[in-house]
ChimeraX commands (.cxc) that place a marker at each C-alpha (Angstrom):
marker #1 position 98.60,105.94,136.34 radius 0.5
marker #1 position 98.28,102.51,136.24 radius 0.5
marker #1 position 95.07,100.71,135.89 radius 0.5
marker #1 position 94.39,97.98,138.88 radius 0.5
marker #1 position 92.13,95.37,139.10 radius 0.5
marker #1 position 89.22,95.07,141.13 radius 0.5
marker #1 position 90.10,91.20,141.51 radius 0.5
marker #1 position 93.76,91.05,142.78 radius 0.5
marker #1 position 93.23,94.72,144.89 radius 0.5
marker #1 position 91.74,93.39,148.57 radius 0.5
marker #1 position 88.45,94.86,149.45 radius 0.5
marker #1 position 88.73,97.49,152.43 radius 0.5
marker #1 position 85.80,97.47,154.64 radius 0.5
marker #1 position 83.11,99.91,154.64 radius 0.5
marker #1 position 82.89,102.77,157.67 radius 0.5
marker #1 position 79.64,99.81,159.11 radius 0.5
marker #1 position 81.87,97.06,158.83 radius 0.5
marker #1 position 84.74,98.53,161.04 radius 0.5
marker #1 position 84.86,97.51,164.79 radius 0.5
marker #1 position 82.97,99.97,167.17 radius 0.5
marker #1 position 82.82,99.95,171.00 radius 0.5
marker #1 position 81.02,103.34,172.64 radius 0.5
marker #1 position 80.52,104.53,169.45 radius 0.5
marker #1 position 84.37,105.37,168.95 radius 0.5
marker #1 position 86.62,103.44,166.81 radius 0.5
marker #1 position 88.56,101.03,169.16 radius 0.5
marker #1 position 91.81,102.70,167.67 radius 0.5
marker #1 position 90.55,105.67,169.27 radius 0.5
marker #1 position 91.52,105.37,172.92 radius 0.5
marker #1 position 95.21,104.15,171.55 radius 0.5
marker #1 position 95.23,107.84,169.46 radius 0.5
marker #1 position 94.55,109.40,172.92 radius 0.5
marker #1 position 96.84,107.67,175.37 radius 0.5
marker #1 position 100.00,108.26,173.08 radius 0.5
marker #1 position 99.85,112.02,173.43 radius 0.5
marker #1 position 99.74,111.91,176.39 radius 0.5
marker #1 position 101.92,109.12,177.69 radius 0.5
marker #1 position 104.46,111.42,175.18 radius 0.5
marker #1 position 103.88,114.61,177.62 radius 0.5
marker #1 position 104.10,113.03,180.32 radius 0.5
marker #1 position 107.72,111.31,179.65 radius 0.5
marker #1 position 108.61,115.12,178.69 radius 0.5
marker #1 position 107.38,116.87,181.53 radius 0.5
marker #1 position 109.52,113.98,183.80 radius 0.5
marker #1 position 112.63,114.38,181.90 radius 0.5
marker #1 position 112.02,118.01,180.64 radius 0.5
marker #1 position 110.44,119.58,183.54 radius 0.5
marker #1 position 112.66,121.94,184.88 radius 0.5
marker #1 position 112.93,123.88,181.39 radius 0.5
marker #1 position 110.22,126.53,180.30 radius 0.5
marker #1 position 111.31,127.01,176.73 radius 0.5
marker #1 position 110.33,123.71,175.22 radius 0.5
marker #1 position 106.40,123.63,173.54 radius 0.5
marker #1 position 104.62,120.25,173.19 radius 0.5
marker #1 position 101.40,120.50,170.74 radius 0.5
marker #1 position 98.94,117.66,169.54 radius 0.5
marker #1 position 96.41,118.33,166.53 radius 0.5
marker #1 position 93.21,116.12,167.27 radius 0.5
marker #1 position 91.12,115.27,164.07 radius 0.5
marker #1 position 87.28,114.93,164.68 radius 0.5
marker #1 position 86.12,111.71,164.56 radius 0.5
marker #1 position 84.47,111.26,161.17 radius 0.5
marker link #1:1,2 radius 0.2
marker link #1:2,3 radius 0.2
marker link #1:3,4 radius 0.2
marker link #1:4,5 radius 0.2
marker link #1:5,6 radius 0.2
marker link #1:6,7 radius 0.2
marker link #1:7,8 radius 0.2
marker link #1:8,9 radius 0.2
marker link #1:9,10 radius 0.2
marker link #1:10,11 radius 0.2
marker link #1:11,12 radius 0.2
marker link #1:12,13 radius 0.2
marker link #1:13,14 radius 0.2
marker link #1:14,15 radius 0.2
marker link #1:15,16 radius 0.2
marker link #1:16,17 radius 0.2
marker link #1:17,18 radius 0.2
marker link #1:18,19 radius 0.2
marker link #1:19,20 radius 0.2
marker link #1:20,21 radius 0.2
marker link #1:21,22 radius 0.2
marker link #1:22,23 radius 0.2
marker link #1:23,24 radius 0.2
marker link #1:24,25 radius 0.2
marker link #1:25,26 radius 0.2
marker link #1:26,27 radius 0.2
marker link #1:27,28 radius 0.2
marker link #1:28,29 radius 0.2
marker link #1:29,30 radius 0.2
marker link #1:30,31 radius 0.2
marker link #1:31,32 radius 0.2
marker link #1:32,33 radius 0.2
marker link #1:33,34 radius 0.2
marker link #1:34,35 radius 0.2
marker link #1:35,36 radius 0.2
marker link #1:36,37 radius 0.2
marker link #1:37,38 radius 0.2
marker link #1:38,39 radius 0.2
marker link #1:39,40 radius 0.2
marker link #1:40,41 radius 0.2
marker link #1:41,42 radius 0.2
marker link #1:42,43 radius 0.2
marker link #1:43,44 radius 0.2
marker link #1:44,45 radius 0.2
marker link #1:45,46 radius 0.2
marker link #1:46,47 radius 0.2
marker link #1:47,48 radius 0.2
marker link #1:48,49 radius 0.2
marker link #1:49,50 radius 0.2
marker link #1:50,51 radius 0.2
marker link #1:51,52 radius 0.2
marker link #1:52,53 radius 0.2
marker link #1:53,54 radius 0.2
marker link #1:54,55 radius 0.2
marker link #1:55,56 radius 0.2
marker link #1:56,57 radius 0.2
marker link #1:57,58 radius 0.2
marker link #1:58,59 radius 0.2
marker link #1:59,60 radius 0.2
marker link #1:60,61 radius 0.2
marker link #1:61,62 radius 0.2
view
């Protein structure tokens, strides 16, 4: 593996450093919505069929 170095690699920002609102990540409303905009378009085009499954793994919010 090749070696990098510390002074041409940017500098990610620490867990305190990253924007907060409500004690969530901001991205975290975003990660919500999509799911279930996503069902929502199914059930609309999908609705009439019973043999379709729609499932959405949620990560804890480290």
């Amino acid at each position: 593996m090749p070696k990098s170095d510390d002074s041409t690699q940017e500098r990610l920002p620490t867990m305190e450093e990253l924007p907060f609102s409500d004690d969530k990540p901001l991205d975290g409303e975003l990660q919500e919505a999509i799911p279930h905009l996503l069902q929502g378009v199914l059930y609309r085009i999908w609705g009439e069929y019973h043999n379709w499954f729609f499932g959405v793994r949620k990560l804890p919010l480290l």
